[in-house]
C-alpha positions as CSV (number, residue, x, y, z in Angstrom):
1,X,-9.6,11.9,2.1
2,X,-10.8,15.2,0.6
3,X,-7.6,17.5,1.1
4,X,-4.9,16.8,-2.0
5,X,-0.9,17.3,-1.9
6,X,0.8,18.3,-5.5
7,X,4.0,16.1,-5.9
8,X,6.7,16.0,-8.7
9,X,8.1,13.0,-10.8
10,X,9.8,12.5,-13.4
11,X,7.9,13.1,-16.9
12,X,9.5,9.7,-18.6
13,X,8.1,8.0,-15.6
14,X,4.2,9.2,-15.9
15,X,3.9,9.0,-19.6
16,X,5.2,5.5,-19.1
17,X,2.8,4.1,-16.4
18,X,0.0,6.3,-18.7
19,X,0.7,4.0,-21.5
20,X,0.7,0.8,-19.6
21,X,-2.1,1.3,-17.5
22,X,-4.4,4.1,-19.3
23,X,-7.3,1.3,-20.2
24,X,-7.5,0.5,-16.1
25,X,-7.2,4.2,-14.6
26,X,-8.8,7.5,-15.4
27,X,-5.1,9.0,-15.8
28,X,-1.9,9.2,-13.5
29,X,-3.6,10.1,-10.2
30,X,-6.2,7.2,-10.0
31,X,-3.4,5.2,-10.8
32,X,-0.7,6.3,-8.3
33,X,-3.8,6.7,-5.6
34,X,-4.3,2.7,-6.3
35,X,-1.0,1.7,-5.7
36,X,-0.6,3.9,-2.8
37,X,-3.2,2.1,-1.3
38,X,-2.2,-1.4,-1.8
39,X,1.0,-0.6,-0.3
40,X,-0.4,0.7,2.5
41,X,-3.1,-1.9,3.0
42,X,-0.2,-4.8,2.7
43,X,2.4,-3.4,5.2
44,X,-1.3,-3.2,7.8
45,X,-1.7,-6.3,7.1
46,X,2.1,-7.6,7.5
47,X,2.3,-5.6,10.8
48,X,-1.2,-7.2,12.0
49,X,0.7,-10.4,11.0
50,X,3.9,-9.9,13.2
51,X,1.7,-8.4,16.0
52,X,-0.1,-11.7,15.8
53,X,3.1,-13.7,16.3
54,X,3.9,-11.9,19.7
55,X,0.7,-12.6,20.9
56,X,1.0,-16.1,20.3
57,X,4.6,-16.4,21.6
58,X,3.8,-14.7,24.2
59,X,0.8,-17.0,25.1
60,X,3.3,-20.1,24.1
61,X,5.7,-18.8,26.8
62,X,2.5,-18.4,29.5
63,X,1.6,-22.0,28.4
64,X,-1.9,-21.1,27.1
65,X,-0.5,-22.8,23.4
């Protein structure tokens, strides 16, 4: 993860998360990074979760469950 994108947000928006969460993250980026990366991680996991229901319907229906 070495290339970078520049987006735009609202100024009310960053000074607010700065405030909150300044003592946990080195600034606005280490913060948004974080959270980008928990949502991604928890909709893997979600999708692993429904994959692993049609796998075990599917063996249900074949009469292996």
């Amino acid at each position: 993860m070495n290339a970078r994108r520049q987006i735009s947000l609202p100024e009310e928006l960053c000074a607010s998360a700065e405030r909150q969460f300044a003592a946990r993250f080195e600034g606005i980026e280490a913060f948004l990074e974080f959270v980008l990366q928990e949502l991604v991680r928890r909709d893997a996991w979600a999708l692993d979760e429904a994959e692993q229901k049609v796998l075990e319907k599917r063996l249900r229906d074949l009469g292996y469950l």
